[in-house]
PLY file of the C-alpha trace (Angstrom):
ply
format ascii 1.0
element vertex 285
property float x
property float y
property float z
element edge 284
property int vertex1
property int vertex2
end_header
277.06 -90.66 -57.26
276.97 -86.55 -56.71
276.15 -84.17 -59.34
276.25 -80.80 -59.33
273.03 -78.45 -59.54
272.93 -75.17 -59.96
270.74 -72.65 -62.10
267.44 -75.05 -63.61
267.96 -77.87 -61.18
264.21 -78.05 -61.33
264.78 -80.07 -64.46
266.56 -82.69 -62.88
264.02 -82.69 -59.48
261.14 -83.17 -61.92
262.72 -86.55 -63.25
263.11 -87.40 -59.37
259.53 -86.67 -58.67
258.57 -88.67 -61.85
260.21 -92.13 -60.35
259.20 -91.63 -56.89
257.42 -94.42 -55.47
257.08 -94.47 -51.93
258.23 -91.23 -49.71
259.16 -87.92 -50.40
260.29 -86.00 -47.43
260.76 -82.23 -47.98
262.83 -79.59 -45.76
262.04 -75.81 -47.30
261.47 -72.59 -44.85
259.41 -71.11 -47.85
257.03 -72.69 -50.11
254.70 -70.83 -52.29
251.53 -72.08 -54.45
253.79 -72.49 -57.55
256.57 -74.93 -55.66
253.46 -76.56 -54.12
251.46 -77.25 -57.62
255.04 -78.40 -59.00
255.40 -81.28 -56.98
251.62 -82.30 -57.29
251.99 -82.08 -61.18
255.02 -84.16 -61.13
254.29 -86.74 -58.80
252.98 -90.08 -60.64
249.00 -90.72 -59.97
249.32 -93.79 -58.39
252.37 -91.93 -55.78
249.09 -89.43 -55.00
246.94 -92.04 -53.79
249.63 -94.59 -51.65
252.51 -92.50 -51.36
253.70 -90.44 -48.70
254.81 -87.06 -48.27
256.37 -85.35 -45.07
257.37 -81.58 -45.06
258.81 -79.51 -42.76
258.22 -76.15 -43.11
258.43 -72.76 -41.17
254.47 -71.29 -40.95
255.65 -68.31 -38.68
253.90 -65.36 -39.21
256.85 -63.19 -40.47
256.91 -65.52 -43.84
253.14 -65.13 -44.49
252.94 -61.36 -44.18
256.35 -60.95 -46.35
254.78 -63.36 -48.81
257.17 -66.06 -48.48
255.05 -69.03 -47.60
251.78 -69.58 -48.33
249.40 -72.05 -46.06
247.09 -72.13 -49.04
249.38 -74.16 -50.71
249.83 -76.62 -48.07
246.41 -76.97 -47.96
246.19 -78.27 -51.82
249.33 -80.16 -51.34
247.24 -82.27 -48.54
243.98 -82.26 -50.57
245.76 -83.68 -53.64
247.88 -86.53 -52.17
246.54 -88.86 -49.55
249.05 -89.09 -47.37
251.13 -85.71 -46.00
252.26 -84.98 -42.87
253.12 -81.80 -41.83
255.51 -79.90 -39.59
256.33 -76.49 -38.53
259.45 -75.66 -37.31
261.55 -72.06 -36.50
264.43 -71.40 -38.17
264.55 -73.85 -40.33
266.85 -73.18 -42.90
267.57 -76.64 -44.80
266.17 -76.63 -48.32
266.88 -80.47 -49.06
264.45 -82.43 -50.88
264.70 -86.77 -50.82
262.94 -89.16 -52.85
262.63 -92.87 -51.48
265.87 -93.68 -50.40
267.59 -93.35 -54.31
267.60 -89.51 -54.28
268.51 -86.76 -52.25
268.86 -83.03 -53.22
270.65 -80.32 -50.89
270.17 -77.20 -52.33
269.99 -73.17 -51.59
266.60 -73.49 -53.68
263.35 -73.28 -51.90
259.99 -74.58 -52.96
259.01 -71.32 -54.59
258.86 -70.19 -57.72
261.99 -68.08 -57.71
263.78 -71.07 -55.94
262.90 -73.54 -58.90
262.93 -71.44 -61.89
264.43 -67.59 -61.19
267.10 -67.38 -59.38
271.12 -68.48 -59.24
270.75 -71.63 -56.88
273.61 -74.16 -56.14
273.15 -77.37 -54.50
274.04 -81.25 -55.28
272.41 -84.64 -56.19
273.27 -87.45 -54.51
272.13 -91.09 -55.13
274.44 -92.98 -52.83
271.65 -95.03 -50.96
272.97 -95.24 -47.45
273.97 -91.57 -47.91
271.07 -90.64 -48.99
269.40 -92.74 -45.72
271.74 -90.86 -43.82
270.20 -87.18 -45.00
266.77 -88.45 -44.66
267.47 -89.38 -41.13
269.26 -86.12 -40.19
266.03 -84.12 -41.65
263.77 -86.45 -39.41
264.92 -85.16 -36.50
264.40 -81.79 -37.44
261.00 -82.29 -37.94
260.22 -83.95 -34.26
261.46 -80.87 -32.67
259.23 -78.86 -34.84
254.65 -79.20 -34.25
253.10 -81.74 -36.14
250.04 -79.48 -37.80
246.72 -81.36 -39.05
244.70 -80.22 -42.03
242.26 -78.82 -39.95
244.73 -76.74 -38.17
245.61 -75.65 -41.63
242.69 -74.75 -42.61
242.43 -72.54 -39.33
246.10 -70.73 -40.24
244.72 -70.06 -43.82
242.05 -67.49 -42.60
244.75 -66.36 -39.80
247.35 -65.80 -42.83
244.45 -64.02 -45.05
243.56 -61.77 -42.18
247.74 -60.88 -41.62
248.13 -60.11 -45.49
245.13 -57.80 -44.84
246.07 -55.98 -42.25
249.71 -56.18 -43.15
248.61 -54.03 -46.61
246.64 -51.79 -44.52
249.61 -50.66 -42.77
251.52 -50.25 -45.29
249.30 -47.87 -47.08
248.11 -46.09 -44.09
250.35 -44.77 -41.12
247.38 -44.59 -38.35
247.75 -46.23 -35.19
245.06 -47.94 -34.69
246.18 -49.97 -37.71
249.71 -50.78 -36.61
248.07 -51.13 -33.10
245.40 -54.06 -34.57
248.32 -55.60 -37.10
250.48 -56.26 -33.99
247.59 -57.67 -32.22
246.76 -60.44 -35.49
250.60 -61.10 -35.30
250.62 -62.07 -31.72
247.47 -64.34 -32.28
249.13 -66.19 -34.62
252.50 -66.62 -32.76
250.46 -67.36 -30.13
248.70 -70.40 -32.33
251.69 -71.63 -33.42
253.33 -71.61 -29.94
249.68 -74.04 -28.58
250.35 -76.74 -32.02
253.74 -76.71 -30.65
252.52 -77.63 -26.84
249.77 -79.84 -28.37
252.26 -83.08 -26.46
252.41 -81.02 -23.24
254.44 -78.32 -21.00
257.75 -76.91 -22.63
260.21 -79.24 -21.09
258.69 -81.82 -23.06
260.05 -80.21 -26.68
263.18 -79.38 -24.95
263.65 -83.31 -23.94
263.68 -83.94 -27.08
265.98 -80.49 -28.45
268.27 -81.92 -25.56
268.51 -85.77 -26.85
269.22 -84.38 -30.07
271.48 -81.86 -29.77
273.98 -83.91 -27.52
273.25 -86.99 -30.02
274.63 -84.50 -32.75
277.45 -82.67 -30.73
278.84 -84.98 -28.00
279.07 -83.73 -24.16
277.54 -80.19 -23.71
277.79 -77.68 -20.87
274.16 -76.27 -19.86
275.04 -72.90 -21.91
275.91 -74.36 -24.80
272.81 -76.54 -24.66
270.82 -73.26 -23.32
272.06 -71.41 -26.54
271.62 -73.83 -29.07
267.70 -75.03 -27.44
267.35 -70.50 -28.01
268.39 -70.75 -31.49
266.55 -73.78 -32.42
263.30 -72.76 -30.67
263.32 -68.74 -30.11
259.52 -68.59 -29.87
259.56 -70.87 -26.61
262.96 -68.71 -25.18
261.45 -65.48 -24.54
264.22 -63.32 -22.56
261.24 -61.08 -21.82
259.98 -63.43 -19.17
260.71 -63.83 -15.85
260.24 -67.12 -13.55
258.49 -65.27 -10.28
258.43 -67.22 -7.06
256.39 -65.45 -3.91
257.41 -62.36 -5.29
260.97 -62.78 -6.23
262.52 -63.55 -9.44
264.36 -66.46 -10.61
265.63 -65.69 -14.13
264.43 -66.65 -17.29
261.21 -69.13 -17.43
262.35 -70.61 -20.54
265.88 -71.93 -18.64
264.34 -73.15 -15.90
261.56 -75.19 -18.37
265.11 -76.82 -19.82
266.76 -77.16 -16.21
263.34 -78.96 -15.68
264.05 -81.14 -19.02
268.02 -82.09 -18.09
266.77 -83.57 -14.71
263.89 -85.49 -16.24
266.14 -86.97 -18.54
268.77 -87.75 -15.45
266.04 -89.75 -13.46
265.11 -91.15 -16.91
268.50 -92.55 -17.15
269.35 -91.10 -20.38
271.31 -88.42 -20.08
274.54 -87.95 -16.98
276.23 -84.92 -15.42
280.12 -85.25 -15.53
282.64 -82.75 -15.27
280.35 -79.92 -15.69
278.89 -81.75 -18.62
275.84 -83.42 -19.98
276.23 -86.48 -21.84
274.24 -89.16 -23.08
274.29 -92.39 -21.45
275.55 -95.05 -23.99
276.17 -92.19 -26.38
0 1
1 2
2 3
3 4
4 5
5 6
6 7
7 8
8 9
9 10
10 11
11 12
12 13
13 14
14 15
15 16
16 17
17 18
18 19
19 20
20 21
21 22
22 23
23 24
24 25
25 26
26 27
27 28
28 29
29 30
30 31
31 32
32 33
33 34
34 35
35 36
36 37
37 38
38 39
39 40
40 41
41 42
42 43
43 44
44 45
45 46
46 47
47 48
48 49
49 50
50 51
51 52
52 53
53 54
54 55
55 56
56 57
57 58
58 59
59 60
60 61
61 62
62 63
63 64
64 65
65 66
66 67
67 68
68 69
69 70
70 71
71 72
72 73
73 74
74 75
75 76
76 77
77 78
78 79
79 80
80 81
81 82
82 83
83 84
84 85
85 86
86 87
87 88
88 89
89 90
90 91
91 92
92 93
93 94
94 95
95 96
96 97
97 98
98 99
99 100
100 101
101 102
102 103
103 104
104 105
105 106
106 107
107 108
108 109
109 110
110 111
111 112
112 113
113 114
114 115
115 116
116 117
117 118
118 119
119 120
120 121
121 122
122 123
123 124
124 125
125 126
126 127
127 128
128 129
129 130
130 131
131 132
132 133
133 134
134 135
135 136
136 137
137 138
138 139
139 140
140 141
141 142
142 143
143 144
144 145
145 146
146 147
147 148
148 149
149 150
150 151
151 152
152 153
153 154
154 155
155 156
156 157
157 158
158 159
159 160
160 161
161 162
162 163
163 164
164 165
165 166
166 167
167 168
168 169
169 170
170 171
171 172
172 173
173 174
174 175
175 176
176 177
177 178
178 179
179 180
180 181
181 182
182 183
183 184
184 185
185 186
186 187
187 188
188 189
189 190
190 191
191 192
192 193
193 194
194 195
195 196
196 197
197 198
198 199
199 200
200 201
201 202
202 203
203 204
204 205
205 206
206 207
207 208
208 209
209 210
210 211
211 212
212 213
213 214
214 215
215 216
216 217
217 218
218 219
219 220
220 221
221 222
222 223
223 224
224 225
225 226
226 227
227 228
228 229
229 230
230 231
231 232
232 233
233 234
234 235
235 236
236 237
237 238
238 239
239 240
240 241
241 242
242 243
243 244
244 245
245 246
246 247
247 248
248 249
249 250
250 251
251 252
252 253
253 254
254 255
255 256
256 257
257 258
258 259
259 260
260 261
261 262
262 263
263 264
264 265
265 266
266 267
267 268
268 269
269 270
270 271
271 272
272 273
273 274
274 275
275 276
276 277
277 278
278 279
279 280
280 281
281 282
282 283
283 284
């Protein structure tokens, strides 16, 4: 069965949230203390204390200084249910929201305030189990090419995200360098913390093993440019153009390429993925 959300469709998640029993996976790039308090409120008190919830979020710093997402929130979101895992992702876009395997919501609506109750969002219901199986899957994989973040890493990004608000509003109001000069600095700390959760398994090559599996899993045989683009746009903080692989003196193009060069031949000797025709493909794909 579909049905058709649009404006309020907060009404009809709250029923969801009501009967969940089990699992509730969510997939929103912004999430703000409201959203967060939302689902907690909803969620049935027995759900709280056996139930599981896995989110997928983005925690880059450009959505904490803007205001968009919150890591404060997370935080009571994994202090009020017993089970949450969390990860963070780039570019995630998906706003879908799945309850056990009865409902599924795919929406424009993030888990904000403005997203449930404000603004004009569109988006559908759908209760069709193996469909709804089917979503929950898709948004799975997501979420292993993202960092899996702890609560105590959490709790580390809160004071990183208080000290970016702060210094974000300080250079707002006031134009001197030294301010724009120490903001930058606080942003590239936390880039720079996100980039280590998202290492936390080991070298580069072994997230773009997995971006690689999934994206010819998804799309069939791929040339090594179209897998080079799509590993950029899925992961743009680990494909910086800026740097250079440098060999005795001499350069070798971009580091990030070679790191997913590295990845295509590990999965070759691995016997999982083929060259043919100038084209990857999966073996038994």
């Amino acid at each position: 069965m579909l049905t058709i959300l649009s404006r309020r469709w907060s009404n009809i998640f709250k029923e969801i949230l009501k009967r969940t029993n089990y699992e509730l996976v969510i997939s929103s790039p912004y999430l703000s203390n409201a959203g967060i308090k939302f689902i907690i409120d909803n969620l049935n008190p027995v759900f709280r204390e056996i139930g599981q919830v896995s989110l997928i979020t983005d925690l880059s710093p450009m959505n904490i200084y803007h205001g968009a997402t919150d890591p404060k929130s997370i935080k009571l979101l994994m202090e009020s249910i017993e089970k949450v895992h969390l990860w963070h992702l780039p570019s995630l876009h998906a706003k879908v929201y799945i309850s056990d395997d009865t409902d599924a919501i795919v929406t424009s609506g993030n888990l904000t305030s403005g997203g449930l109750f404000r603004n004009f969002e569109y988006g559908v219901n759908l209760t069709e189990e193996r469909t709804v199986r089917l979503i929950k899957n898709d948004i799975r994989l997501f979420s292993e090419l993202g960092a899996k973040i702890s609560y105590e890493d959490i709790i580390e990004y809160c004071h990183v995200s208080d000290e970016i608000k702060k210094t974000y509003t300080q250079k707002e109001e006031n134009v001197e360098q030294t301010i724009s000069a120490k903001f930058k600095k606080i942003i590239e700390q936390a880039n720079d913390k996100l980039i280590k959760l998202r290492l936390a398994e080991g070298p580069p090559h072994t997230v773009f093993e997995k971006t690689i599996l999934y994206l010819l899993k998804k799309h069939g045989s791929l040339s090594t440019d179209q897998i080079h683009n799509m590993v950029k746009d899925i992961h743009p903080d680990l494909c910086d153009n800026t740097i250079d692989r440098v060999i005795d003196g001499k350069r070798f193009g971009k580091k990030w390429k070679h790191a997913v060069r590295t990845s295509q031949q590990h999965l070759k000797k691995k016997g999982l993925i083929y060259w043919e025709n100038d084209k990857w493909y999966l073996v038994n794909g």
